[in-house]
N, C-alpha and C positions, 0 to 999 in steps of 0.2 A: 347573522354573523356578529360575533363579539368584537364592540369594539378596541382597537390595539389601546393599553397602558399607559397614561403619561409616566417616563421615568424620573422625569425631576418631580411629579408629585409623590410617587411612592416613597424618592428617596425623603422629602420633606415628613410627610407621612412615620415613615421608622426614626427619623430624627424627634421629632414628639413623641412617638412611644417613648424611646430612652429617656428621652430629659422627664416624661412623667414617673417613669422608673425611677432615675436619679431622686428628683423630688423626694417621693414616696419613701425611699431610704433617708434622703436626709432630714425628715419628718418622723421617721422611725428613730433615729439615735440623737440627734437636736432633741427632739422631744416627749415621747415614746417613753425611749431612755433615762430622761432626766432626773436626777435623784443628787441628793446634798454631800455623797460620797464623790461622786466624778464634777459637781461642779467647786469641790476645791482643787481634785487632782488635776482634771482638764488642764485649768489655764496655768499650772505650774509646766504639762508635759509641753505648752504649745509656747512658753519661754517665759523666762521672768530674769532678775539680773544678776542672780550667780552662778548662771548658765556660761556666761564667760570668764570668770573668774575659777570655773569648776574645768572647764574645757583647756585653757591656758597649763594650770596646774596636773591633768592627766596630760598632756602632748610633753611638758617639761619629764616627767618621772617616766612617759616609755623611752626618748630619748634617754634619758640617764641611763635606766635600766638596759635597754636594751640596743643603744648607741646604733650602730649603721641600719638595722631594721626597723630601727624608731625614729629616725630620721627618713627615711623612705617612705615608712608611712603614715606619718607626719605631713611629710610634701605634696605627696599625694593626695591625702585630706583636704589640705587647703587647694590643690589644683581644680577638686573635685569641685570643691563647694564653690571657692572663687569664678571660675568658669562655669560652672553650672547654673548654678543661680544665677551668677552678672549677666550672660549672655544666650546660655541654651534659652534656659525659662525665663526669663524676660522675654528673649525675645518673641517668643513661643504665645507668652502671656498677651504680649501688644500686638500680633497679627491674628488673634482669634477674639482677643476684648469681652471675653464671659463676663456679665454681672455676677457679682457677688450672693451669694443665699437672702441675705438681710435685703439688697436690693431690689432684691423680687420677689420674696415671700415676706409678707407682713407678718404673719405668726412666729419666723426664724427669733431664737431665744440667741443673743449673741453674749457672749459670756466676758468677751477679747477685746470688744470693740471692731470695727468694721469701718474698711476704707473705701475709696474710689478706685481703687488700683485692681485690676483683670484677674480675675480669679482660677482660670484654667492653661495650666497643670500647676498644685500647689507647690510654695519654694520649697516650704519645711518637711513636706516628705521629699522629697526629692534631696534635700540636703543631707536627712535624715539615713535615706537607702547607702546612699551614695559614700558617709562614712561609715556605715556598716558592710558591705561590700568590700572598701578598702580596711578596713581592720579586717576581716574575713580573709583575706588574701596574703596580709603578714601573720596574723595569729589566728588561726584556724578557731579556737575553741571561744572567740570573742562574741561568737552567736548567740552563747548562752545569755547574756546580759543586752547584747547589743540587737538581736529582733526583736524580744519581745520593746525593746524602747524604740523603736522604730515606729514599730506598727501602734502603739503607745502614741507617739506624738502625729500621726496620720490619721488616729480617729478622734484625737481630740481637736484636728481641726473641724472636723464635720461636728463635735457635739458643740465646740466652741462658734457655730454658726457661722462661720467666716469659708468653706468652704463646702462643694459636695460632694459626694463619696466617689464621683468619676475621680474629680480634682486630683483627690489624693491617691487613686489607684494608679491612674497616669504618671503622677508626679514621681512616685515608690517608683515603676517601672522605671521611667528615665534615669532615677538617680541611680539604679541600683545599676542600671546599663550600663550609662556614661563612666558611673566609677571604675568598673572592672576596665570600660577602654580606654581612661586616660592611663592607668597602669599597662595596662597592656603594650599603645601605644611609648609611656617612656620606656620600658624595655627594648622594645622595636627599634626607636630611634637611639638609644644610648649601643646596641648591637654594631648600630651603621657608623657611628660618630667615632665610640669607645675607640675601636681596633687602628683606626684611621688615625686619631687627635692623641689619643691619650691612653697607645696601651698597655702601657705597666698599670696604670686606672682599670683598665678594662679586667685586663687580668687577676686584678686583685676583687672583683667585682661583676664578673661578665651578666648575672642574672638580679635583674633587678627585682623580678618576681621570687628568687630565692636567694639572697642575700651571701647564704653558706658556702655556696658553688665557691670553687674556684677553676681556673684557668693558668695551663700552661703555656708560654711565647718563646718564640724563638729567640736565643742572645741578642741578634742584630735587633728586631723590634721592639724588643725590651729597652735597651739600651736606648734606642732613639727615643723612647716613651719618657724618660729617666730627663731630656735637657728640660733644666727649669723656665730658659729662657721661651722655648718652645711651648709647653704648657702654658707659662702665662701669657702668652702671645695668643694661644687660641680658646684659654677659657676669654679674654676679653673680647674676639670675637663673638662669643657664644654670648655675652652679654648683648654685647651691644645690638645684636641680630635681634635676643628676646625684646629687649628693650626698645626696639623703633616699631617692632609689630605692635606691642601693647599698646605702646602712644600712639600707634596709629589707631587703634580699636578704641582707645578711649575719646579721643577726638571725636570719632563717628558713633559714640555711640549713645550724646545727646545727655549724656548725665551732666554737664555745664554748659552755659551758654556763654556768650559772647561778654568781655567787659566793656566797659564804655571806651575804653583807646580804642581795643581792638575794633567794633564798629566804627567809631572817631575816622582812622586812618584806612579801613574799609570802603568810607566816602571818600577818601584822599584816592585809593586806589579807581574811583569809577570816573575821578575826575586828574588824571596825570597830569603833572605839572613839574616845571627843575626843581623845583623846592615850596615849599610850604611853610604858614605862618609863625610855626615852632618848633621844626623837626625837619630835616633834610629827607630827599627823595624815596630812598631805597625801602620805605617799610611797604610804601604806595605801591611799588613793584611788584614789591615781592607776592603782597596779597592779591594785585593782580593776575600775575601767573599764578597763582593757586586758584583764585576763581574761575580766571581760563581753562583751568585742567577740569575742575568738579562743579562750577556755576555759584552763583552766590551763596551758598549755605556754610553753616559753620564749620565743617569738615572742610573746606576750601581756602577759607580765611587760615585755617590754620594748618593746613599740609604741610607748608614749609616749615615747620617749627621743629619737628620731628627729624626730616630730613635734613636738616643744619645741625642737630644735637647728633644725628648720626656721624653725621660728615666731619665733628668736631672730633666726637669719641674716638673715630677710627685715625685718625689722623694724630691723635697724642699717642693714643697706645704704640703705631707706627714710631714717632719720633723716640718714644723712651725706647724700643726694642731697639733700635738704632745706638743708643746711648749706651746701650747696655743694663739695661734697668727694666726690662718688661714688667716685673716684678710691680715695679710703682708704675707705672701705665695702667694698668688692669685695678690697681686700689683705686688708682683718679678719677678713671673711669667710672669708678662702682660709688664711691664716696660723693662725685657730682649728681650722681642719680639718687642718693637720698639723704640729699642736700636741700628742704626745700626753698633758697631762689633759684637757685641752679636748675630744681626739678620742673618748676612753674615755665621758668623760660625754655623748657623744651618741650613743653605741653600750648599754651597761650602762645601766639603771632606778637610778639611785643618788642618793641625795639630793641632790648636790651638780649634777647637772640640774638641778632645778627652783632649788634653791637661785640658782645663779649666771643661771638664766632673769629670775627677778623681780627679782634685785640689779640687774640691767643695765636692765630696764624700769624699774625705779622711779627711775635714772639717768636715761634719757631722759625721762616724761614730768615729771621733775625740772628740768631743763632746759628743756621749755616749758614749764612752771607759770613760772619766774623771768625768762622770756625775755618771754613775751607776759602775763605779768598773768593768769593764766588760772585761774579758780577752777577747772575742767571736769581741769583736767589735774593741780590739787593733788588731788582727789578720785581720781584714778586712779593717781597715787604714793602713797595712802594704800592703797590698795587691793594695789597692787603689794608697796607693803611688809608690807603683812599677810600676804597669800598670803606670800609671803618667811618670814615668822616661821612661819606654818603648815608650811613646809618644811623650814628650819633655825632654832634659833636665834640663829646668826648673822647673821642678816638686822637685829637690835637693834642692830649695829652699825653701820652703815650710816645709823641718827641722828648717830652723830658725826661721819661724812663733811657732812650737810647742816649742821651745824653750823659745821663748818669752812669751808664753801660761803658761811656767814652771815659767819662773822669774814675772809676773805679779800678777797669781791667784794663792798664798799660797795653796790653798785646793787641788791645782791639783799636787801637789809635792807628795804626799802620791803613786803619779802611780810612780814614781822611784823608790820607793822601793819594786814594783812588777815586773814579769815577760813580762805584755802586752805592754811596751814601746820597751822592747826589741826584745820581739819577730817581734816588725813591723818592728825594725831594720833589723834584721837576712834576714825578705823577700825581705825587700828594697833591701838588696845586694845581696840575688840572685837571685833580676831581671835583677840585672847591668852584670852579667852573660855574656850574648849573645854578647853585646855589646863591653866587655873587649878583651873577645875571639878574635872575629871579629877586633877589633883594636891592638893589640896583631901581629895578623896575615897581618898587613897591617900598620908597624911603626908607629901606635896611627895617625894617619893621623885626625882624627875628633876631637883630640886636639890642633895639630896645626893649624887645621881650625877653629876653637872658638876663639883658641888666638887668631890669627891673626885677625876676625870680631871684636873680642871687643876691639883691636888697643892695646893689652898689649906687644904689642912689639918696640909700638910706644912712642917717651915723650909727658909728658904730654902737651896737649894743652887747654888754656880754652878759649869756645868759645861760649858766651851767646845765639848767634843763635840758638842753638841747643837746647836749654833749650825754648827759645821763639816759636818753630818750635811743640817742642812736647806737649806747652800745648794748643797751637791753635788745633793742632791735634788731641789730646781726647775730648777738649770743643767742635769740631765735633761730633765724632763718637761717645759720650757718649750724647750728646744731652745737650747745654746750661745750660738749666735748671738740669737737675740730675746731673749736673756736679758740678755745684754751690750748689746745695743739699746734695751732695755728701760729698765736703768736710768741709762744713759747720757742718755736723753731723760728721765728722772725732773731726773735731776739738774741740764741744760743748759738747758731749756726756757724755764726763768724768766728767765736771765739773757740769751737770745737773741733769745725773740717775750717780753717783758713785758707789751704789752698784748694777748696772744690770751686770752679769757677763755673761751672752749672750752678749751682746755690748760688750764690753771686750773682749769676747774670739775671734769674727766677726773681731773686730778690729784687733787684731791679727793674723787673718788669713789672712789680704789682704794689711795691711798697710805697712809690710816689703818692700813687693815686687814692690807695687807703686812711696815709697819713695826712695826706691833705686836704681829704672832705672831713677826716675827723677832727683836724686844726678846725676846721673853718664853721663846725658845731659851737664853736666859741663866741661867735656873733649872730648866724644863722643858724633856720632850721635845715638839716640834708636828708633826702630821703635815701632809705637804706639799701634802695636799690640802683643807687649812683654809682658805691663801688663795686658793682659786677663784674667789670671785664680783670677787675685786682685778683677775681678769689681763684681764675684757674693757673695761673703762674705763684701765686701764693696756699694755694693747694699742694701745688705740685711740690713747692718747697716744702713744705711739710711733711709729706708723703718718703719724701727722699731724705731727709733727714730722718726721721722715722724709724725706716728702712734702715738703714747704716746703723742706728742706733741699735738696732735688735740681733741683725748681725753680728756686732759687739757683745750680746751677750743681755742686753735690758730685757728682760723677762716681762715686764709689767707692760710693756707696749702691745701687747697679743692684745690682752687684757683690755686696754684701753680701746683698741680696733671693735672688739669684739664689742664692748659696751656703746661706742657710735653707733655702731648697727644694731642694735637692740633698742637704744634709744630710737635711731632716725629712721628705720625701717617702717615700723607702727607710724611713726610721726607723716612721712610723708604716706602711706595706706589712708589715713583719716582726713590728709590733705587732699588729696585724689576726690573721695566720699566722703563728706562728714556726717553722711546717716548711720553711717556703721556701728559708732557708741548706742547710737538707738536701736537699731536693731537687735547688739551683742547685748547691751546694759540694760537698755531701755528707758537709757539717757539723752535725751540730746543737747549738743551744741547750742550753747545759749544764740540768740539770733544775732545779737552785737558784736559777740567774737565769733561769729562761722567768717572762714579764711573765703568761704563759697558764696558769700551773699551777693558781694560785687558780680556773680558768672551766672545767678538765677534767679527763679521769676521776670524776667524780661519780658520775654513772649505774654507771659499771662498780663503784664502790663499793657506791653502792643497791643493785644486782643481789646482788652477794655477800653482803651484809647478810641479805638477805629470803631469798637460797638456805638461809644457817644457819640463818635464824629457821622457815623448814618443813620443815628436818632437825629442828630439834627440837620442832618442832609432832606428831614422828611419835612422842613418848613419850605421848600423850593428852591433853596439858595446853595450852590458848589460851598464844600467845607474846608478847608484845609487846616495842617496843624503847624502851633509855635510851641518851640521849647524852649525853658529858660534858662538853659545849662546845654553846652556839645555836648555833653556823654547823655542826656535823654532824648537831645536830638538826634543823634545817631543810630542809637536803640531802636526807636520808632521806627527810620528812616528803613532799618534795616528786619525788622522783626514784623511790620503791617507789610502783606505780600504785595497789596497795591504800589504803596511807597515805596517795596525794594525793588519793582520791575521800572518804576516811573525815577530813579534817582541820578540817572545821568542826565537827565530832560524831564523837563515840565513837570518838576519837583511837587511834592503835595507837602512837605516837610520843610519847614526851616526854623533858623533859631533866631531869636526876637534881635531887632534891628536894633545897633550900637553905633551912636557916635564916632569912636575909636576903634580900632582894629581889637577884639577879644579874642580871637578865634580863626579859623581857616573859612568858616561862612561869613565872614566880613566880604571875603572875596570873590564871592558868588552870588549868583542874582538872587534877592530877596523879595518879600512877596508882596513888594510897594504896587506891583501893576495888576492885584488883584480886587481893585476900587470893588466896592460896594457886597464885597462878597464874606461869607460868615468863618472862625475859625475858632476852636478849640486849644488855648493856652495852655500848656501841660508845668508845670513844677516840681522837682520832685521835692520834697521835705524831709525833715527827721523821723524818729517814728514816734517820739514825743510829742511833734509838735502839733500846734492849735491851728486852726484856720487863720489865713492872714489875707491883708486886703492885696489886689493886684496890683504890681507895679504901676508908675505911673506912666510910663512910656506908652506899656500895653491901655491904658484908659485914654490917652491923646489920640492915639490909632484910632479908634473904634468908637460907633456910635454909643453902644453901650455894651457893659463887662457887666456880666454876673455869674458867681460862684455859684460851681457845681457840686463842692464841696470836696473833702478829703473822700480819698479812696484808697484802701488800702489791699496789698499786692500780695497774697498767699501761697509759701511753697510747703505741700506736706503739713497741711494747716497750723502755720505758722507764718507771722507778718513780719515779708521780707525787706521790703520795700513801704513807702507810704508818696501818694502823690496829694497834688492838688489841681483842679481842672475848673478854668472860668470859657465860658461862652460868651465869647466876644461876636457880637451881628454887630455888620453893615463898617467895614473901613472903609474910612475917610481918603 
């Protein structure tokens, strides 16, 4: 009787026939092939860097030429590739982990260069199909130029060594699939949405696959499709919807990693307390409920970030539809989002989230407390502002805005002589509650830590730099143009609408705060993310002046909208990734100004840390680690998976022992009771700099300190980071 088949060896079994098959073909066109004509054409088909420059300049001229069908298929281009590549094939690439050709064939001729990164299913066919596919579907006869470049840049990854001919036939398949179904798909949904949201739109447009259609509505639906306020009410919906899913995709999807606050205050969160060494409660919460939800990983640390920037967006766009202005609701909205501080704080767990979340609420229902007499809405600005102080506080400042709200608009004085001004006092201060306690308990320490940062123990010095430093720095981060917008409407507003007391009151809520950390550049340095909670009431000013302005008849304001987003759009796409010049150009980001340095190679850092600390766990003696800075102690703490299960108890991580309170680990046990046992000193350094000797602190601990030397930290082989690591045996 024949014995029955194992099936898992037969399948093992056809699984080597193919991959010898594969082989054998990419042995044939890798080499075979090889000849001086295709090794210059190859690595031009497979990318070089007027590929962006060439690809920019056609998407601009079908748009022109062909306006609504060149803009669809424009969109769809980028949806293709964006999403396909970011996420299909990635992820596709990281749950199957293919070596690469060159990695496993020694004779592989690689023509491109060759990385570490998963080889199966290729991006560039697949990106390749994917906008051949979508030109296919707007212009039919785009075949002719656009397969044979396809299939063009899908063999010239196989001859260029870096892939093998499955790679590419896979990859072509997907792209060419996924493309047809994201068209597909926005048809489908714009069908559902169109008739419902917007359909005098729809009408004008019912086929998004055929551009030409049109569509007849009946009078009454037409007409409801026609109110503007309603339009802008629910394209900002449709923003803000896209906008929380992305940020949440991007969060989870590991392309940045944690900065040092965000870890910093991660420990804050494992260790809850009324307040903390330099920053009030609420960030410690908040990341705790996010790890409650998801467990400690970075998708958890920063859940809430996303979900407050939703909660923000939806909540103005609501208040200006109220005002009557959806119109500027939906630019605020859209202009915050590629804004990059505004953008960062909705992406990053960082104080200045929540911060500028309550600063803005306690704005609006600021607003209706003085508008409608409203005790219900002074109580919930008082609320706002506590939570506010419980976050930063800065949010104490933001009394002087109401203040000023008092001495400007006569009309608003009449709330002094009611209950609801005070009542929002009475909550302010028993928010400050936890925090008094807490400092109370701990010789006010997080006062003489403020003083000391804002140098009020220093004399005065004045020093223009610093004034020159911080407006080059917001004309960044707030984007050229809105910045010059910005203050342009600061300054005009009054003398052009006098009596709009909405601009007024906006004014009032954001100009305190801007003008006087910019005063205060005159002696000190201020970092330029102090006046955050200023830019969404000074936004908003802007926006509404703007508005009224173009209304009036200013032509050149489109213009000016239009060029924001052209500048800020790209800008923040590259802030998100900044491998993207490299991949489009084949540029990258020098390593000193990547905006990303601070959010990666961490882990690879953690990794090497914890490799040395169990080479030296193999002389017999438990290891533990010191870091010489919170933001590497935290890193560690949180990126070695030992250290991040062990960091509510029986700590393996701390930061080197201080006299004086430096930090929130002053306040927590440190590792005096680990007599006689060996540890691992961490440092981080410049990436200039030299070897330097160990502190002296860490030499009195320890029997003896010796240099492990510099080691330096590689993202995308390139040095992101640079440390320095002494092995300290036997504390004293």
């Amino acid at each position: 009787m024949r014995p029955r088949s194992n099936g898992r060896g037969r399948f093992l079994s056809g699984m080597n026939f193919l991959q010898s098959i594969d082989t054998a073909l990419f042995n044939l066109v890798n080499q075979t092939m090889s000849n001086p004509v295709f090794d210059w054409l190859m690595p031009i088909l497979s990318g070089n860097r007027l590929f962006a420059p060439f690809a920019l300049a056609a998407a601009v001229f079908v748009i022109w030429r062909h306006r609504t069908r060149g803009i669809l298929c424009v969109t769809f281009i980028l949806l293709a590739v964006g999403i396909g590549d970011g996420f299909v094939i990635n992820t596709i690439k990281h749950a199957v982990w293919r070596l690469r050709p060159a990695n496993e064939i020694a004779s592989a001729i690689t023509l491109v260069g060759s990385t570490n990164s998963p080889s199966f299913p290729s991006a560039h066919s697949a990106n390749a199909f994917a906008v051949a596919m979508v030109l296919f579907v707007y212009f039919r006869g785009s075949w002719r130029f656009m397969l044979p470049l396809a299939f063009g840049i899908a063999f010239s990854r196989v001859y260029n060594g870096v892939h093998y001919p499955s790679d590419t036939v896979v990859g072509a398949m997907m792209g060419a699939g996924y493309g047809l179904a994201f068209v597909w798909m926005g048809r489908e949904c714009w069908n559902w949405i169109g008739p419902r949201w917007f359909p005098a739109w729809w009408a004008a447009l019912p086929d998004l696959m055929n551009p030409d259609r049109r569509e007849a509505l009946p009078t009454s639906q037409s007409a409801e499709g026609t109110d503007p306020q309603q339009i802008w009410l629910r394209l900002g919906y449709v923003l803000i919807a896209a906008m929380f899913v992305f940020r949440l995709w991007y969060i989870g999807s590991g392309k940045i990693e944690l900065s040092e606050d965000e870890a910093y205050q991660w420990q804050w969160s494992q260790h809850l307390d009324l307040s903390y060494f330099s920053k009030p409660p609420l960030i410690a919460y908040t990341q705790a409920a996010g790890t409650g939800l998801w467990g400690n990983n970075a998708f958890g640390v920063r859940f809430f970030s996303p979900v407050i920037a939703m909660v923000l967006g939806w909540t103005l766009l609501r208040f200006f539809r109220r005002q009557g202005f959806a119109r500027v609701g939906f630019w605020l909205v859209l202009l915050l989002s590629v804004t990059p501080l505004t953008a960062v704080g909705s992406v990053l767990m960082v104080i200045d989230s929540l911060s500028v979340t309550f600063w803005a609420l306690a704005m609006l229902s600021g607003w209706a407390a003085i508008q409608n007499d409203c005790g219900r809405a002074w109580v919930l600005t008082g609320l706002w502002l506590g939570l506010g102080f419980l976050a930063k506080y800065t949010a104490l400042l933001q009394l002087v805005s109401f203040a000023l709200v008092f001495m400007c608009m006569p009309e608003s004085r009449r709330q002094l002589k009611r209950p609801g001004p005070y009542m929002a006092l009475v909550i302010l201060a028993l928010s400050t509650l936890p925090v008094l306690i807490w400092n109370a308990g701990n010789d006010w320490i997080t006062v003489t830590h403020l003083g000391s940062r804002a140098g009020l123990g220093t004399a005065w010095r004045y020093n223009w730099n610093f004034m020159q430093d911080f407006l080059l720095s917001e004309l960044g981060l707030l984007n050229p143009i809105l910045f010059v917008a910005m203050i342009w409407a600061v300054i005009a507003f009054r003398r052009r609408y006098p009596g709009d007391k909405l601009m007024l009151y906006l004014f009032c809520m954001g100009a305190p705060l801007f003008a006087g950390y910019f005063l205060y550049t005159i002696r000190s340095r201020v970092q330029p993310n102090w006046i955050a909670p200023a830019i969404v009431p000074l936004f908003a000013l802007m926006i509404l002046y703007w508005s009224r302005r173009h209304d009036e008849g200013a032509r050149f304001v489109k213009r000016f909208a239009l060029a924001a987003l052209v500048l800020g759009v790209p800008l923040i796409v590259v802030l998100h990734d900044t491998n993207i010049p490299g991949k489009l150009l084949g540029i990258s980001v020098p390593t000193k100004l990547d905006p990303l340095r601070r959010v990666r190679a961490w882990s690879g850092m953690a990794g090497m840390v914890e490799a040395e600390r169990r080479k030296m766990e193999g002389e017999g003696k438990a290891v533990f680690l010191i870091g010489a800075h919170y933001g590497i102690t935290s890193l560690m703490s949180f990126y070695i998976p030992e250290a991040n299960r062990r960091v509510s108890r029986d700590s393996m991580v701390y930061y080197q022992t201080a006299e004086h309170p430096e930090n929130q680990y002053y306040f927590w046990p440190g590792y005096g009771e680990r007599k006689g046992e060996n540890a691992i000193y961490v440092a981080r350094m410049r990436l200039d700099s030299e070897p330097t000797a160990p502190p002296e602190r860490i030499v009195n601990e320890f029997e003896s300190v010796e240099s492990l030397g510099l080691r330096d930290i590689e993202y995308r082989g390139r040095v992101f980071h640079r440390v320095q690591l002494f092995a300290c045996r036997g504390l004293r």
